[in-house]
C-alpha positions as CSV (number, residue, x, y, z in Angstrom):
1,X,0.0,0.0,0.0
2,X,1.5,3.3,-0.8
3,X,1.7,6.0,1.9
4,X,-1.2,8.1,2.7
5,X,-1.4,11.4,1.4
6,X,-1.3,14.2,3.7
7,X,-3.5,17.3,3.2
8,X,-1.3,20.2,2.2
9,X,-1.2,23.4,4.3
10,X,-0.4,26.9,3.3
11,X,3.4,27.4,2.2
12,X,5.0,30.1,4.2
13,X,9.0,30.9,5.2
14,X,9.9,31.6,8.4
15,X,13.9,31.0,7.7
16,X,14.0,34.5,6.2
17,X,17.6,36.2,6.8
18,X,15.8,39.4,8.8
19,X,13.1,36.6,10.9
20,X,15.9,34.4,12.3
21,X,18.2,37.4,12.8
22,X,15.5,39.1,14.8
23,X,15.0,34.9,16.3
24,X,18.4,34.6,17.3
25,X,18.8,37.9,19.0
26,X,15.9,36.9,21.5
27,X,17.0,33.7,21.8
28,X,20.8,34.3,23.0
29,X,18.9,37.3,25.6
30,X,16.5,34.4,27.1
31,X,18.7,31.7,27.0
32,X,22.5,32.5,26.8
33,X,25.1,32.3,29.8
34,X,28.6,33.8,29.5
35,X,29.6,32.0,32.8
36,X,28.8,28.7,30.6
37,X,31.0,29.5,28.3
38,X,34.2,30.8,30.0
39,X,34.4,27.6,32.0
40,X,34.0,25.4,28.9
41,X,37.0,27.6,27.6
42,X,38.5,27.0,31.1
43,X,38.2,23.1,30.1
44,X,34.6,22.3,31.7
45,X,36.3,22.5,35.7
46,X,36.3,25.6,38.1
47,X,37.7,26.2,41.5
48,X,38.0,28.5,44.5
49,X,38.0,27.8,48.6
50,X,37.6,24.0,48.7
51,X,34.8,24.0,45.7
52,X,35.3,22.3,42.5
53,X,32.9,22.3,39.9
54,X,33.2,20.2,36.8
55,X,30.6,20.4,33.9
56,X,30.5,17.3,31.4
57,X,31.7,17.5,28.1
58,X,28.2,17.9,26.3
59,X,24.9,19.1,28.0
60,X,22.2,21.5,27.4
61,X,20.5,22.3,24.3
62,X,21.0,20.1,21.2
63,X,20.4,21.5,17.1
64,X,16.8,19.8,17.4
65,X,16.3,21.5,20.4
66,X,17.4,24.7,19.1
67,X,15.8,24.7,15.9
68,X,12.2,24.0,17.4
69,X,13.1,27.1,19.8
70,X,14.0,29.4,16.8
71,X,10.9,28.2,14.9
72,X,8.3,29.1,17.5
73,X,9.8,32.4,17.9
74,X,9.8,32.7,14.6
75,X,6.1,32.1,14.3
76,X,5.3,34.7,16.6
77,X,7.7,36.9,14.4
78,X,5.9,36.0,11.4
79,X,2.3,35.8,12.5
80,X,2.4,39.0,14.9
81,X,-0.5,39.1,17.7
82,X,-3.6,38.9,17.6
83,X,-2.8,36.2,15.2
84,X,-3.3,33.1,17.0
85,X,-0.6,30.8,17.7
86,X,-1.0,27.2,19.0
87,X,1.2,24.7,20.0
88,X,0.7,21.0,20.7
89,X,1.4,20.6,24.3
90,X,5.1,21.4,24.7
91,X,7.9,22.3,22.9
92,X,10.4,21.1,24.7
93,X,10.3,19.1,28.1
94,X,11.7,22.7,29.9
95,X,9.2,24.1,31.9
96,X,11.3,27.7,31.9
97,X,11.3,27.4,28.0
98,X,7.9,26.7,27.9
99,X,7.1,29.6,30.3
100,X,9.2,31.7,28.1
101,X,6.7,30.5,24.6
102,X,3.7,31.0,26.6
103,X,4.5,34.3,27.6
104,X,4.7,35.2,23.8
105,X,1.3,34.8,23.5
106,X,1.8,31.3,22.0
107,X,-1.0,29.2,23.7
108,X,-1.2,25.5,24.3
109,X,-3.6,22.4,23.4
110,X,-2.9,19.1,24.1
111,X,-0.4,17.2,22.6
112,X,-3.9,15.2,21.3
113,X,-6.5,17.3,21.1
114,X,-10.0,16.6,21.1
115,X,-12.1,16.9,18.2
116,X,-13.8,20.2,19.7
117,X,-10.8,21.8,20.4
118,X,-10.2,21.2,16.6
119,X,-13.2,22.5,15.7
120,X,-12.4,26.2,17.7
121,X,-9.6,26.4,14.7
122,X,-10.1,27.8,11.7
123,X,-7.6,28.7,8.9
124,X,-6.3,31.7,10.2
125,X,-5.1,30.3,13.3
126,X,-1.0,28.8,13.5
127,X,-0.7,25.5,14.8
128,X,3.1,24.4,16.1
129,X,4.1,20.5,16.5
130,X,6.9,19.9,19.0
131,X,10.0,18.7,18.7
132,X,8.8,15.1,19.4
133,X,6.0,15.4,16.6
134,X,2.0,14.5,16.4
135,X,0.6,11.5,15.9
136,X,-0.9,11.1,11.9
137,X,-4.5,11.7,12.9
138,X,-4.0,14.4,15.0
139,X,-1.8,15.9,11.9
140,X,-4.5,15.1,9.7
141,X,-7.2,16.6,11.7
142,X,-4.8,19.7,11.7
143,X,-4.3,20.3,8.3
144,X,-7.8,19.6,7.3
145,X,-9.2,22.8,8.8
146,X,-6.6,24.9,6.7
147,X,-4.2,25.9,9.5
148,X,-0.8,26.9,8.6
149,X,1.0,24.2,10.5
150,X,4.9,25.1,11.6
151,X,6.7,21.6,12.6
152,X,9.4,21.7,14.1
153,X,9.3,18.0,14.6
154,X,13.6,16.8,15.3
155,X,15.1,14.7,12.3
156,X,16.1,12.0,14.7
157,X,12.6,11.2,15.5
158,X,11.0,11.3,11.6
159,X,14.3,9.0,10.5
160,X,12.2,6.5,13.5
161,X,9.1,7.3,11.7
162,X,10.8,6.3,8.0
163,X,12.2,2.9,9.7
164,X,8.6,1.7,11.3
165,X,6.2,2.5,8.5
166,X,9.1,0.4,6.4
167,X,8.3,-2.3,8.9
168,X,4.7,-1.7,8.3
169,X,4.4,-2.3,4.5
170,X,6.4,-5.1,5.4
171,X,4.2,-6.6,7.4
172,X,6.8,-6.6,10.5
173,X,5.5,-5.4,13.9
174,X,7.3,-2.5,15.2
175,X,9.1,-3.3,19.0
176,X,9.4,0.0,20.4
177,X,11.4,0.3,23.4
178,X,10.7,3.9,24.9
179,X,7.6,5.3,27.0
180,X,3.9,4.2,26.2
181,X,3.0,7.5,27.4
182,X,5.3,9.9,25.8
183,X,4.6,12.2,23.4
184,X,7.3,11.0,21.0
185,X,6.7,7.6,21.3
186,X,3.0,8.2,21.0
187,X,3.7,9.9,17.5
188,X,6.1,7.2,16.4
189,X,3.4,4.5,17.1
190,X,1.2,6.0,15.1
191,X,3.4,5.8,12.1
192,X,3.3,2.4,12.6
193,X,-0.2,1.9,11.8
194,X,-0.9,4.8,9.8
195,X,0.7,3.0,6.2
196,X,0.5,-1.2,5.6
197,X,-1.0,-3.5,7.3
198,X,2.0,-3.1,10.2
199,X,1.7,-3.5,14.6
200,X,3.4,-2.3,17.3
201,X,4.4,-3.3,20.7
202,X,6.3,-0.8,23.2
203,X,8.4,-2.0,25.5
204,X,9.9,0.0,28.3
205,X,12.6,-2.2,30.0
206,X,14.3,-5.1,29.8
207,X,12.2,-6.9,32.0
208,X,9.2,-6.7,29.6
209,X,11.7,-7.9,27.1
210,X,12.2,-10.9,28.3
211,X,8.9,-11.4,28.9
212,X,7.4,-11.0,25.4
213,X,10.6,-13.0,24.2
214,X,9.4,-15.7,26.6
215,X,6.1,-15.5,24.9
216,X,7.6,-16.0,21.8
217,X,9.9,-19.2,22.4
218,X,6.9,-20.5,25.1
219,X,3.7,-18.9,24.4
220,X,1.7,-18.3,27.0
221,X,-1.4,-16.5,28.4
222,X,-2.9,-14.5,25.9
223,X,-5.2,-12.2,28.2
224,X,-2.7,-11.9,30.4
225,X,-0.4,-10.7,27.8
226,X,-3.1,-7.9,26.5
227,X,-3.3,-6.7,30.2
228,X,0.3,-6.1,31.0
229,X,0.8,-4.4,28.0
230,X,-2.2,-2.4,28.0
231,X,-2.4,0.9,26.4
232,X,1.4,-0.1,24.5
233,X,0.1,-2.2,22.0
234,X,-1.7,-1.5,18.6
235,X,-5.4,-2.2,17.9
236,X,-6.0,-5.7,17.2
237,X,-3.0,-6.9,18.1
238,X,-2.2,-10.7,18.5
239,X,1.0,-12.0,20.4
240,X,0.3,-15.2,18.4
241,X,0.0,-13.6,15.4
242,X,1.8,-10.8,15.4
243,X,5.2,-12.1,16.6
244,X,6.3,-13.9,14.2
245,X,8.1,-11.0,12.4
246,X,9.3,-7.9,14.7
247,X,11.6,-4.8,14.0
248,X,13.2,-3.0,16.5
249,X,12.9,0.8,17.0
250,X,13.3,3.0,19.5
251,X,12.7,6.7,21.3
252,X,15.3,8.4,20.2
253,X,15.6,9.7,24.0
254,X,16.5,6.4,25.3
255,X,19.4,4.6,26.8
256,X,21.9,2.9,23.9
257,X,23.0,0.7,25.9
258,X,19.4,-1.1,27.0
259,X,18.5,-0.4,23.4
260,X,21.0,-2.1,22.2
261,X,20.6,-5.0,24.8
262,X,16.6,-5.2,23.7
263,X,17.3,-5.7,20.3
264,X,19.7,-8.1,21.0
265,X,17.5,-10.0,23.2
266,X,14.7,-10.0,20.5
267,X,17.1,-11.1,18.0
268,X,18.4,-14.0,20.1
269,X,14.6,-15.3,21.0
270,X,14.0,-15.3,16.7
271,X,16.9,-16.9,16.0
272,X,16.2,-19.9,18.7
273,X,12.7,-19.9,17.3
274,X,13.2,-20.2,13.8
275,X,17.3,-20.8,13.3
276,X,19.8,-18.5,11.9
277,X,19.1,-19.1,8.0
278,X,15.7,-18.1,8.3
279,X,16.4,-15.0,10.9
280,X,16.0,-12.4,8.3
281,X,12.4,-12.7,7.5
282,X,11.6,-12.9,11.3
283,X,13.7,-10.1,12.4
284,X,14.9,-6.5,11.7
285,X,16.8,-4.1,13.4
286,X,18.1,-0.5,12.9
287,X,20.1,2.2,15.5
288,X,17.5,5.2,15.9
289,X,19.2,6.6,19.2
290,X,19.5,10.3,18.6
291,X,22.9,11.6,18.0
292,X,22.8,14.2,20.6
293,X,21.0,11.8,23.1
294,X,24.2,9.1,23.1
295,X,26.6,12.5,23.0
296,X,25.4,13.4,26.7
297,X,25.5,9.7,28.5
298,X,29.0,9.3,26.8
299,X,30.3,12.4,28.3
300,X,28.2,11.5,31.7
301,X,29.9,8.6,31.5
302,X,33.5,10.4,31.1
303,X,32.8,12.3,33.9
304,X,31.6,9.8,36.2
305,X,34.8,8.2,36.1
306,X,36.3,11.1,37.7
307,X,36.4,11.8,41.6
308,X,33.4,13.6,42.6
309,X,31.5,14.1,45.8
310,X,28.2,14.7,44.0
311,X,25.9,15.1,40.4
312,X,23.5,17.6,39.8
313,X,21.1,16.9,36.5
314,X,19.6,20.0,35.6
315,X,16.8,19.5,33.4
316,X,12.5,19.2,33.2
317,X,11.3,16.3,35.0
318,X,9.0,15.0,32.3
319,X,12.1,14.9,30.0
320,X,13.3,11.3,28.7
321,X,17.0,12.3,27.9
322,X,17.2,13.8,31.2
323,X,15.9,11.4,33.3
324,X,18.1,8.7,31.8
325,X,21.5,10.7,32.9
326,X,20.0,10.9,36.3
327,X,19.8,7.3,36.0
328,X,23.0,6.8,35.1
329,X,24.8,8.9,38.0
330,X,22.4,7.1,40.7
331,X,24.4,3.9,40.3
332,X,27.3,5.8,41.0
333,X,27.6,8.5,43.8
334,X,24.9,11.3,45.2
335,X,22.8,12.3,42.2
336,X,20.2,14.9,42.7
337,X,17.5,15.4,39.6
338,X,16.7,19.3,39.7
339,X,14.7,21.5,37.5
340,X,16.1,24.7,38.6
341,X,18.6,26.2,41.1
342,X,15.5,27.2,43.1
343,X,15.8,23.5,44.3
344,X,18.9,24.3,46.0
345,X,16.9,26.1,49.3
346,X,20.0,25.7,51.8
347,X,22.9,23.9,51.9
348,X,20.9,22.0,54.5
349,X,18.0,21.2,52.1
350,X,17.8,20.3,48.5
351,X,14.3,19.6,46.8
352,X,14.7,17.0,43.5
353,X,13.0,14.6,41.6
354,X,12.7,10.8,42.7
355,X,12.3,8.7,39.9
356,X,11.4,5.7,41.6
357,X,8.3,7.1,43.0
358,X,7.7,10.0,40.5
359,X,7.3,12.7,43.1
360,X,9.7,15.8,44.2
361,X,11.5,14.5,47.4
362,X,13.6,16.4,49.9
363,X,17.3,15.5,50.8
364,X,18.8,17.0,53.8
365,X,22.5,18.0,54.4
366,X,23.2,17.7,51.2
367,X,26.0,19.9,50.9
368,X,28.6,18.5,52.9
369,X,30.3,22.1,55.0
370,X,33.5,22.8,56.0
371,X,35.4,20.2,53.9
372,X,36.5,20.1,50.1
373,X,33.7,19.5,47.6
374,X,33.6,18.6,43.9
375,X,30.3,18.8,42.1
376,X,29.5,17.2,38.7
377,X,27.1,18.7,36.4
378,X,25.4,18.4,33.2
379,X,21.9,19.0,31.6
380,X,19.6,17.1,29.4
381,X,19.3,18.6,25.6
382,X,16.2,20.7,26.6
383,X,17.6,23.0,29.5
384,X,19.3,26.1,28.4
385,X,22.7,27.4,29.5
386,X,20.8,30.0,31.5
387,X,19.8,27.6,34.1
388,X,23.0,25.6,34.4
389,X,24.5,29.3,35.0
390,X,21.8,29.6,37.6
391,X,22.8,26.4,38.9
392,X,26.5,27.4,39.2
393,X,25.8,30.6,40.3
394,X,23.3,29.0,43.3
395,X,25.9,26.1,44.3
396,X,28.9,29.2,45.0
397,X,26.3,31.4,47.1
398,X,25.5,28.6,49.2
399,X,29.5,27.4,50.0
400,X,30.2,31.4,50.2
401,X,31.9,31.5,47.4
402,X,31.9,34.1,44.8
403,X,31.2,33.6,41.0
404,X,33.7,36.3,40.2
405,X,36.6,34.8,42.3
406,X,36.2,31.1,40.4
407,X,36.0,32.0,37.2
408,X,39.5,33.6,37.9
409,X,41.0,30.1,39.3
């Protein structure tokens, strides 16, 4: 079956020379940090009165990240108020850049809207997709009514898209590992079924890897199958049926190295199923971790390998990328998951982000006094250098150390 036309919306250019000028300018005020950047010229590590502070290699914003950025300012550039601007839920996981869209008049839906909230639009009104994308229908819907739609959807996660709606007109369900409920892997699942006659299953760990490969090599309950994977599986979908052939994707957000260990999995279980001669028509796999994703956790990883007393992950709490570097500091030494330096009340109290239980915790004596301290830091691709300055900036008042007098060590 050939792909599915879309409906075609107005043609317009924001990337004019004098828009993204005008972009760029507001964009370096609201984001920018000049302490960033002197200690990455300092080689990422700062110093004064027993205080070390060593930044990772790579953080902060990434080129997908940036672009989306400069395209909703540009829409607001382009389609001055009152034209009305929407954006499908967020545009980034930042709350402080989200803050900052909303305050230019650009107002949200959600990421799926409902079909009344479609009906308010009409064709004057701008519609933005995030960075993560929209699933087909929604897009659909969208471009139906007319709406000048400005996507600013990452490459990454549309080279994802290319790879499952191949597995789709090949009749090869689509093994996600990601987040059932994110908005990325939302979008990416409905490529799946949008073209062909294709399925998809998400998977979020390993654990629920090795229990659909189990299935797969043992069978098993079928309703019981359905109901831990509820919500993560396409319409209709049969385990008996529908796998016999998988391909493996991913969020592009996610771990490598459990990416890599779920496709491996997936391909072992196949090839004990049917034998390695027959393994290609029962198995497919291609690398859709996102460039900048894998850049952070390897410099994490770098960095972890040096002394520290502590991590600080600066970044929104509903962001994948993030989250996963938090992750990877927890196994080991202090890590503390933050969304801004506001977090940091006292140097007796620090307010972050549990994981485990998905609520904002309090740690206290935190920040050990009186003796030496080096503090790790780095940011997921959606937090701007102005918070991680903020961060910096925060960590010195509270060990009584001035800004000025590091950046001169």
């Amino acid at each position: 079956m050939s792909d599915v036309p879309l409906p075609t919306p107005p043609k317009f250019n924001l990337r004019t020379p004098n828009v993204m000028q005008a972009v760029q300018a507001q964009v370096v005020v609201h984001y920018r940090s000049e302490v960033v950047e002197q200690i990455r010229a300092n080689g990422g590590q700062i110093r004064a009165d027993g205080l070390v502070i060593k930044l990772a290699k790579e953080f902060g914003f990434c080129y997908g990240v940036e672009r989306a950025i400069d395209l909703a300012y540009a829409a607001r550039k382009v389609f001055p108020s009152p034209r009305r601007i929407y954006l499908l839920g967020e545009i980034i996981h930042n709350p402080e850049v989200n803050d900052q869209i909303r305050n230019m008049g650009i107002v949200s839906l959600p990421p799926k809207p409902t079909d009344e909230q479609i009906a308010h639009l009409t064709a004057d009104d701008v519609v933005i997709i995030p960075a993560f994308g929209t699933e087909v229908n929604t897009r659909n819907k969208i471009s139906a009514k007319g709406c000048p739609i400005v996507d600013t959807t990452c490459g990454d996660v549309m080279s994802v898209w290319k790879r499952v709606r191949q597995y789709s007109k090949e009749s090869v369900t689509s093994i996600i590992h990601g987040k059932a409920k994110h908005e990325e892997t939302k979008a990416t699942t409905s490529q799946a079924t949008a073209y062909g006659s294709g399925h998809y299953l998400v998977v979020f760990d390993l654990a629920e890897t090795d229990y659909v490969c189990h299935y797969i090599l043992n069978g098993g309950d079928k309703a019981e199958f359905w109901e831990k994977f509820k919500g993560a599986h396409s319409h209709g979908f049969d385990p008996d049926i529908h796998l016999v052939a998988v391909g493996v994707a991913n969020q592009t957000t996610m771990l490598r190295g459990e990416t890599e260990e779920v496709q491996r999995r997936f391909r072992a279980a196949m090839e004990a199923k049917y034998g390695t001669s027959e393994l290609p028509n029962h198995f497919r796999f291609f690398d859709t971790i996102c460039g900048a994703t894998q850049d952070r956790q390897d410099a994490l990883q770098k960095l972890l390998r040096e002394p520290m007393d502590l991590l600080l992950v600066v970044g929104g709490y509903n962001s994948s990328n993030t989250s996963h570097l938090a992750e990877m500091g927890e196994k080991i030494l202090p890590t503390f998951f933050i969304k801004n330096a506001a977090m940091m009340e006292s140097s007796e109290l620090i307010r972050h982000w549990d994981q485990h239980s998905s609520l904002e915790v309090v740690t206290r004596n935190w920040l050990s006094a009186g003796r030496p301290l080096t503090v790790g830091i780095t940011a997921g691709a959606s937090c701007p250098n102005n918070l991680i300055e903020d961060t910096i900036r925060r960590l010195c008042d509270l060990r009584g150390v001035r800004v000025h007098d590091v950046l001169q060590n």
